[in-house]
C-alpha positions, 0 to 999 in steps of 0.5 A: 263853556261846559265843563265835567267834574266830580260827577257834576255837568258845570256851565261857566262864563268863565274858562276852567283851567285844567277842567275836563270840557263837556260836549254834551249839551244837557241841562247844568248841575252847576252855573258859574257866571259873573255878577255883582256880590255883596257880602252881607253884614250879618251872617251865621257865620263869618271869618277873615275871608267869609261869611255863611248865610242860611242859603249861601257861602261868601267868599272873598280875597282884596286881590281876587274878587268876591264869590257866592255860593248858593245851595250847589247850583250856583256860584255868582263871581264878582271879580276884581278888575285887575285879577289874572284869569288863571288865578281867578280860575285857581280860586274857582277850582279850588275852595269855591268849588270844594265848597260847593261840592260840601253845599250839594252834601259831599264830604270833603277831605283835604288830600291827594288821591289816584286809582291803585288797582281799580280802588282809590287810595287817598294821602291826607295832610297839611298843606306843603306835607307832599300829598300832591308829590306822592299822587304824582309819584304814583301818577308817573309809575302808571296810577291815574290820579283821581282828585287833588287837593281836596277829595270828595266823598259819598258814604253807601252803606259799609263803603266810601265812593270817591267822585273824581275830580279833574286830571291835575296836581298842584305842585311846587315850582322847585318839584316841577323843575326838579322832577323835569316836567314838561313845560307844556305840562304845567299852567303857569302865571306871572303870580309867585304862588306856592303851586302851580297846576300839572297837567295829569291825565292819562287814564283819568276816567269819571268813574266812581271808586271805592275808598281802599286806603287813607293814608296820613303824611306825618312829615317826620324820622324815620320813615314808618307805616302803622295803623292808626287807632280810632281816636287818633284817626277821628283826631285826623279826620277832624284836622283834614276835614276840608274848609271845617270852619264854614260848617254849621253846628248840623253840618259838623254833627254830620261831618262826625258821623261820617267821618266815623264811619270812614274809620269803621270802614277804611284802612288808615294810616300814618305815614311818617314821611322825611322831607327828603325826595330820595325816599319817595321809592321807598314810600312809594313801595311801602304803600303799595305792598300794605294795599296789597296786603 
């Protein structure tokens, strides 16, 4: 099966949910197919869930499966005999390919993003702060949604370009029965997860854009909107930056100086968001009149 995704043309044994297919019959930036992994012993750098060699990322979950990485070409997975398909594929669309994406030299961050007047506009934060709730707020008043999750960025010169991903958003079992979406929109398996992917295509386009604005979901009273200074941002940046622990020293150097030049370059924010739906009008229009500032 061929696939499209973050500007790159995926060959896969395996089905993609919610990954746009390609039906152009070029050569693959990236094969996805099923093999046998062995997590080596030694390695450069390892945590609970993996392991980092010179050449390839090891990922591994009991109930999932074992997956290597190698130089953003190839991700061999070796899953486990009893897992479900869609969580397979919620892993493979998730942080293996997020970290393929950081192996082909993208810089990641960990947010929601959607297309504001034909920029993109990313919301950072932690996970359950309502980064995805936001983009799919602007998603059903008429913005695109550009990337979910985790956001992959390229630096040109004085500009941050942001490669789209695919057309869905992660979000809570209660939000999808809250906001009434519809059941044929939303992916769903007999596993309890935290999230469940929303379908979200309408004028999803591949095209890259410029980064206009980064806004950071501090969930907190009273809702507010300021600037950040540089060290609070770089704090920031630090703190989102995707899947930081599986960076080498050279990476985390590099991952500074970009990060860096995001703060010189971009509009950042601090959004103070209550956990409270009813303001999501409110944030919603406070975010649209600064962009338009």
């Amino acid at each position: 099966m061929n696939y499209k995704a973050y500007g790159l043309k995926i060959s896969s044994e395996l089905v993609l949910k919610g990954v746009k297919e390609n039906l152009e019959e070029d050569k693959p930036d990236l094969i996805i197919k099923k093999g046998k992994v062995e997590v080596p012993d030694e390695s450069d750098l390892q945590g609970d869930n993996f392991r980092v060699t010179h050449e390839s990322i090891y990922l591994f979950w009991d109930d999932v499966g074992r997956f290597k990485l190698t130089k953003g070409k190839e991700v061999v997975i070796d899953p486990h005999p009893e897992v479900d398909e869609y969580l397979l594929s919620m892993f493979l669309t998730g942080s293996v390919l997020a970290l393929t994406l950081n192996q082909r030299g993208y810089h990641l961050i960990h947010a929601s993003c959607v297309k504001v007047d034909g920029y993109a506009v990313a919301f950072l934060g932690g996970s359950g702060y309502g980064k995805s709730t936001l983009a799919n707020y602007f998603y059903k008043n008429g913005y695109p949604v550009v990337a979910d999750d985790y956001v992959a960025l390229t630096l040109k010169g004085d500009v941050a370009v942001v490669t789209p991903g695919f057309p869905t958003l992660k979000l809570s079992p209660q939000y999808i029965d809250i906001m009434k979406i519809d059941p044929d929109d939303v992916l769903r398996t007999e596993h309890d997860l935290k999230s469940n992917y929303v379908h979200a295509g309408n004028g999803f386009s591949g095209e890259e854009l410029i980064l206009k604005g980064l806004y950071i979901i501090d969930p907190g009273e009273p809702l507010s909107l300021r600037k950040l200074d540089k060290q609070e941002a770089m704090e920031n940046l630090l703190r989102y930056s995707y899947a930081i622990k599986v960076l080498t020293n050279p990476q985390k150097v590099e991952n500074l100086k970009n990060n860096a030049l995001l703060i010189k370059n971009t509009n950042l924010n601090l959004l103070t968001v209550p956990r409270d739906l009813e303001v999501l009008e409110q944030v919603y229009q406070m975010v649209l009149e600064d962009l338009r500032k």
